[in-house]
Structures are given as C-alpha cells and as structure tokens.
DRENLOZA-613384 format. One line per field, with one value per residue: x, y, z of N, C-alpha, C, O in turn. Coordinates in steps of 0.001 Angstrom, whole numbers, plus 500000, padded with zeros to 6 digits. Atoms other than C-alpha are relative to their C-alpha. Example, Ala and Ser with C-alpha at 12.3 -4.5 7.8 and 13.67 -1.06 7.14 Angstrom:
// DRENLOZA-613384
nu: [500890,499180]
nv: [498810,498810]
nw: [500000,499940]
cau: [512300,513670]
cav: [495500,498940]
caw: [507800,507140]
cu: [500900,499230]
cv: [501200,501090]
cw: [500000,500730]
ou: [501936,499739]
ov: [501181,502198]
ow: [500665,500899]
//
This chain:
// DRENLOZA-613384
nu: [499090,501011,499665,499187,500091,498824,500312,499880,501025,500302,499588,501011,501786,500483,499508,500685,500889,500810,501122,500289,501335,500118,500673,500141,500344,501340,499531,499306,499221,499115,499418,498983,500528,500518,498948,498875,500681,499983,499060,499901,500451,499915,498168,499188,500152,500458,501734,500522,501258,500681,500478,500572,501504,500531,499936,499709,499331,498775,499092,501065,499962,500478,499305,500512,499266,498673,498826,500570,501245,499107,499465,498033,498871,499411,498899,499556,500976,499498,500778,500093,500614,499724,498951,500856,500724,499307,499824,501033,499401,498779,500108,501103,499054,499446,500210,500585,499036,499491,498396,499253,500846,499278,500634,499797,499416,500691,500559,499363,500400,498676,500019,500544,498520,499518,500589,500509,498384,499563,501104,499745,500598,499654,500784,499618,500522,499600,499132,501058,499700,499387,498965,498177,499705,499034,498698,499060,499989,500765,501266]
nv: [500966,501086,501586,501006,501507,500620,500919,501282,499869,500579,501753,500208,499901,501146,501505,500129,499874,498865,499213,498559,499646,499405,498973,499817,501473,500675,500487,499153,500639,498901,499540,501139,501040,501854,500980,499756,500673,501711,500599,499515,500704,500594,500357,500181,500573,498939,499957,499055,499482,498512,499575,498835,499446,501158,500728,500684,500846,499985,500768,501255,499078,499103,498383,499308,498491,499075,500798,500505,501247,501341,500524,500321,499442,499469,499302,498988,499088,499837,499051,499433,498702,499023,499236,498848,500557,500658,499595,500603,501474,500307,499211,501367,501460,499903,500045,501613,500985,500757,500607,499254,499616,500298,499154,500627,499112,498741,499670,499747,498792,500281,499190,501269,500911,499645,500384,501225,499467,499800,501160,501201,500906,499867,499181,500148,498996,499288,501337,501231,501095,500916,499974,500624,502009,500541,498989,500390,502120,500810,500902]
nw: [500624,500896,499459,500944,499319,499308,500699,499388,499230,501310,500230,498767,500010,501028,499201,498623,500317,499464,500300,500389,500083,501127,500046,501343,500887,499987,500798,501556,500512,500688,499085,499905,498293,500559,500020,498822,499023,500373,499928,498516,499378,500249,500211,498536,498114,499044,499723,500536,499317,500722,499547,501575,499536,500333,499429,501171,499773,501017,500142,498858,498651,499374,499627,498928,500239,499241,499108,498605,500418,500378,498490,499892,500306,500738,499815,500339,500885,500868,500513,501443,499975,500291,498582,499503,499091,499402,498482,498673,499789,498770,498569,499437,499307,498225,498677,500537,500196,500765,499911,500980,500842,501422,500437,501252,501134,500440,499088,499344,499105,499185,498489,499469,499861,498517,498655,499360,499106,498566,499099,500108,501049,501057,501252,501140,500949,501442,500491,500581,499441,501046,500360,499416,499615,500759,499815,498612,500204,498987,500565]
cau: [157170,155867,155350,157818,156788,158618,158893,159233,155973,154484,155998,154491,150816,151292,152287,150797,147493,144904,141468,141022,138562,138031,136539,135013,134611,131159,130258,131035,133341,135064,136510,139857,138642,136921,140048,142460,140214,139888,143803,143951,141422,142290,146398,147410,145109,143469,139948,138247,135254,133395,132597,130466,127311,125710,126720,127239,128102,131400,133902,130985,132224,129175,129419,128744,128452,130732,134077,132244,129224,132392,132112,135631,138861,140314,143595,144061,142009,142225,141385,139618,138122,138690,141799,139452,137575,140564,140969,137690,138642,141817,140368,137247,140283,142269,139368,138211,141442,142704,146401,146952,145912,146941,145747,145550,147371,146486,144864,146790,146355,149764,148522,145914,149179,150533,147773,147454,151559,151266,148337,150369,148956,151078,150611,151064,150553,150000,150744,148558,148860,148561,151284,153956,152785,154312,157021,158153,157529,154776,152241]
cav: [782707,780006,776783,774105,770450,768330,764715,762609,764093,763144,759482,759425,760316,758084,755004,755086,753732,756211,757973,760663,762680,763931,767355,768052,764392,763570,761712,763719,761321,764158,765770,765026,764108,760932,759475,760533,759077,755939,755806,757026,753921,751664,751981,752620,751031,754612,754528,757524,759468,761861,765191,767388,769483,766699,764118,761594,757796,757608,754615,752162,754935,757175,761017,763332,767382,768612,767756,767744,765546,762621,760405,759065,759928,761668,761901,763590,766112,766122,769498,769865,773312,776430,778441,780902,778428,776516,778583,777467,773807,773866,776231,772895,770237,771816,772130,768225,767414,765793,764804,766583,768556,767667,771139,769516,770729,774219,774521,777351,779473,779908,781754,778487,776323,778337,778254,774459,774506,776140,773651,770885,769489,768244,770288,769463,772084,772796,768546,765540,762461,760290,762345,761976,757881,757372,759980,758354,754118,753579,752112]
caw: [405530,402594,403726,402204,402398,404261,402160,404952,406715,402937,402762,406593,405967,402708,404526,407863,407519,408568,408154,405753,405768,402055,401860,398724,397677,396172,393256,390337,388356,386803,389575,390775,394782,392762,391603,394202,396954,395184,395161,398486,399433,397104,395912,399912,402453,403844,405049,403534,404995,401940,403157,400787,401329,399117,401832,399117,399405,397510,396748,399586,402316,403916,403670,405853,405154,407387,409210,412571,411656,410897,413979,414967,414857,411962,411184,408065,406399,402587,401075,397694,397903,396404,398543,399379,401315,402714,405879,407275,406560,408007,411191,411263,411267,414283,416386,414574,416146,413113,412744,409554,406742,403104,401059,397233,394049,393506,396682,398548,402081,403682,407123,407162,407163,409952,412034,411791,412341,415262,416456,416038,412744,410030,406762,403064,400486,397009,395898,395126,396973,393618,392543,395442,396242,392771,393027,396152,394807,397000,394525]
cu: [499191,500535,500986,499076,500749,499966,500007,498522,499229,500432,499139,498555,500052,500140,499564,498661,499338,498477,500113,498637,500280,498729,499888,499663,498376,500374,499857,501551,501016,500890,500886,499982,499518,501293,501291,499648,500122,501575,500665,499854,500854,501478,500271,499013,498942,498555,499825,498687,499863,499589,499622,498568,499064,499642,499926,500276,501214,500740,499478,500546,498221,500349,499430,499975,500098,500674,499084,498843,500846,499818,501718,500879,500061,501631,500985,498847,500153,499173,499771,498852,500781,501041,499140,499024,500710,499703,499247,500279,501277,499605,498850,501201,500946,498856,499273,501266,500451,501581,500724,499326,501096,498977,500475,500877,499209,499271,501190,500105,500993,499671,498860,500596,500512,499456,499774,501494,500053,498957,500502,499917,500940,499484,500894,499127,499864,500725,498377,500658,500133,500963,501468,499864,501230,501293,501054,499717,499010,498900,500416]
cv: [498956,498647,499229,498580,499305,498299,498780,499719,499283,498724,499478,499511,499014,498672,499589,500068,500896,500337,501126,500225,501162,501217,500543,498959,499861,499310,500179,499116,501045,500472,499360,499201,498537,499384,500184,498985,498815,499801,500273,498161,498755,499285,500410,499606,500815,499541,501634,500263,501181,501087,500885,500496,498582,498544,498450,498464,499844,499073,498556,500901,501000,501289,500601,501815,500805,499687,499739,499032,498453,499524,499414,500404,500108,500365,500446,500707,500965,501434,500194,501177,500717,500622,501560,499620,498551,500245,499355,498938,499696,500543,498163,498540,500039,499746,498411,499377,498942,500269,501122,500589,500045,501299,499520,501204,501339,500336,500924,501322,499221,500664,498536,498718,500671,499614,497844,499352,499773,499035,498678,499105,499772,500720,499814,500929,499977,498655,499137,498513,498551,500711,499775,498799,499856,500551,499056,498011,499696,499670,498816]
cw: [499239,500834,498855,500540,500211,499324,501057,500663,498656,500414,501320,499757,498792,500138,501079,499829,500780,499449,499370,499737,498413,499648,498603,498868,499756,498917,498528,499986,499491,501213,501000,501197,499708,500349,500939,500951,499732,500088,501256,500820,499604,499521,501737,501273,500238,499567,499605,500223,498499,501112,499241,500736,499553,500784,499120,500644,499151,500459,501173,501218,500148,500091,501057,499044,500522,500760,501515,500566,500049,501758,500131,499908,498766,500045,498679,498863,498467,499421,498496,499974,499397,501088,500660,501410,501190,500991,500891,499805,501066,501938,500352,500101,501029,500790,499947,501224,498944,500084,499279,498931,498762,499082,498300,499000,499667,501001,501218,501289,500988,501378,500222,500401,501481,501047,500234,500270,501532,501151,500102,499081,499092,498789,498949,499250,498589,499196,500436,500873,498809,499266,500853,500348,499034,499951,500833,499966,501000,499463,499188]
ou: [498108,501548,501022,498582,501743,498879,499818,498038,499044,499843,498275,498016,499121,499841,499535,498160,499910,498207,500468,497686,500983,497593,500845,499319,497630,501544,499578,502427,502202,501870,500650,500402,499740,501670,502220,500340,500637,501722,501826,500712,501517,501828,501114,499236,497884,498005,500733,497871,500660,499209,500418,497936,498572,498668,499214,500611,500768,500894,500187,500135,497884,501324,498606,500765,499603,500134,498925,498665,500251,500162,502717,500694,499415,502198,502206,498189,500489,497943,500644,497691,501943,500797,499484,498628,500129,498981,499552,500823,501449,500078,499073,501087,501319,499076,498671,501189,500511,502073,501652,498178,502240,497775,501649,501086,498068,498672,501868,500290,501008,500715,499061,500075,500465,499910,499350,501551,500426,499036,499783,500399,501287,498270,502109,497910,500955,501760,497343,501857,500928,501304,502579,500917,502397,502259,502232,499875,499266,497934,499565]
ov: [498599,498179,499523,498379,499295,497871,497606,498610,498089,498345,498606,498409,498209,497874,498363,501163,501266,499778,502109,499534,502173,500933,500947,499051,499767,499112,499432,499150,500761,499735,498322,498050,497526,498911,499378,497973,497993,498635,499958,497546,498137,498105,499534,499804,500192,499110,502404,499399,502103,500677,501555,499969,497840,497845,497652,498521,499740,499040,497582,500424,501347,501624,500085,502155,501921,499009,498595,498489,497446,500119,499575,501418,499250,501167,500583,500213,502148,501488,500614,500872,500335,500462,502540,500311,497780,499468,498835,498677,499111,500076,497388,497548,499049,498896,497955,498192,497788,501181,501845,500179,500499,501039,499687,502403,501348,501359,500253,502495,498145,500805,497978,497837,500088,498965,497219,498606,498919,498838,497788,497987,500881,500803,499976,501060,499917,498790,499392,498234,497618,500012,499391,498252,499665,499810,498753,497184,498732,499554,498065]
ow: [499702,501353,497660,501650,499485,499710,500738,500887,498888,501427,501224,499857,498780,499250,501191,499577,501806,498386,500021,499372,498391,499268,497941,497690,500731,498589,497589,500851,499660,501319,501620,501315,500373,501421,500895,501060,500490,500452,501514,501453,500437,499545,501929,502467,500326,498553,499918,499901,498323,502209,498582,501652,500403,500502,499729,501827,498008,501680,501423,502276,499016,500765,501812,498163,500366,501634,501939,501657,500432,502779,499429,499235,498165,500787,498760,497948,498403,499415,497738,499702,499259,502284,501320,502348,501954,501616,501964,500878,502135,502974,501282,500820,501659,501653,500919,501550,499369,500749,499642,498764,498728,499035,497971,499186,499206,500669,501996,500964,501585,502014,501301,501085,502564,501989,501206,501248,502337,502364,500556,499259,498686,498606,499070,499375,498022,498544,501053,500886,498923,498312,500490,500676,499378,499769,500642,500864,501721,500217,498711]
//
C-alpha cells in the first residue's frame, strides 16, 4: 500500500520544536539540504544536527558522519539521499530511536516507510518542509 501523508503529523513535526538530524546536509550551497536546514533552523525554531560523510559544520551546528555518531536524542530524521539509499537511513533512524522520518521531495522508498510505520516512527514522504511550513501559514 503507498504511503499517504497525514497533514496533521506534518503541521506536528513543523511546530513542535525538536532535533533534526539532517542527513545529507553539508556545505554545498547549492544543494537543497543548505537552504531547507537553514529554514528548518532558522524560519521554525528546530535544532539541526548535519550528517554527511564530510562531517561538515553547517548553519554554527557540528556534523557528524553518521546517524549513530549524533549524541542525544533525535527526534526527526530528515532525508536528503538518493531513494536507493533511503532504506538504510530510515533502518539507522529506527534503531537511532528517532521520533520520525521526513523522506524529502523526490526522495521515495515505500517498504522503508512501512518498516518505520510499523516501528512506531512518524513518516513523511515525497514533500519539503519549506514547502508545507508555508502551505500550512507557519512562517
């Protein structure tokens, strides 16, 4: 079955401050993890952890490269990877215990949604967080 997103779980994770952990963020200006992150950090509040092979400092946050290296809680795990390389993200933010996993525009692995489903995790698919803040008036 395709995942649907649910807009309230969205308005949730976009309103409830929190930790994301941004997978794929370094600091290549070009690339859309830059400016997302920054409106992640900077239009709603969220603390933002980079996580890139690079291990990068991005936006005065500390990277790390790889979800399990992040000390602290996590509670949602933004994906900018290739969908080829989702799965293992989403499989490293169930056993991260993170909250939730936001899989970016164009980013899409519907059995990696299930399994973090059936783990309990919220899951957003295939959508941009600076596109539903404004969608939904929250900038």
């Amino acid at each position: 079955m395709a995942h649907t997103n649910d807009v309230d779980v969205i308005r949730r994770l976009l309103t409830t401050p929190g930790r994301w952990a941004v997978v794929g963020l370094s600091t290549n200006t070009g690339r859309a993890a830059f400016g997302v992150s920054a409106y992640l950090q900077q239009g709603l509040g969220m603390e933002i952890v980079p996580v890139h092979p690079k291990a990068e400092t991005v936006h005065g946050q500390v990277g790390y490269t790889r979800l399990d290296e992040v000390p602290g809680d996590i509670d949602v795990v933004d994906v900018f990877v290739n969908s080829t390389r989702a799965g293992d993200v989403v499989d490293q933010a169930i056993a991260r215990g993170a909250k939730a996993v936001w899989l970016q525009l164009g980013v899409i692995d519907e059995a990696a949604a299930e399994r973090a489903t059936a783990a309990g995790l919220d899951v957003v698919m295939d959508t941009c967080p600076a596109i539903e803040g404004p969608r939904l008036g929250l900038d």
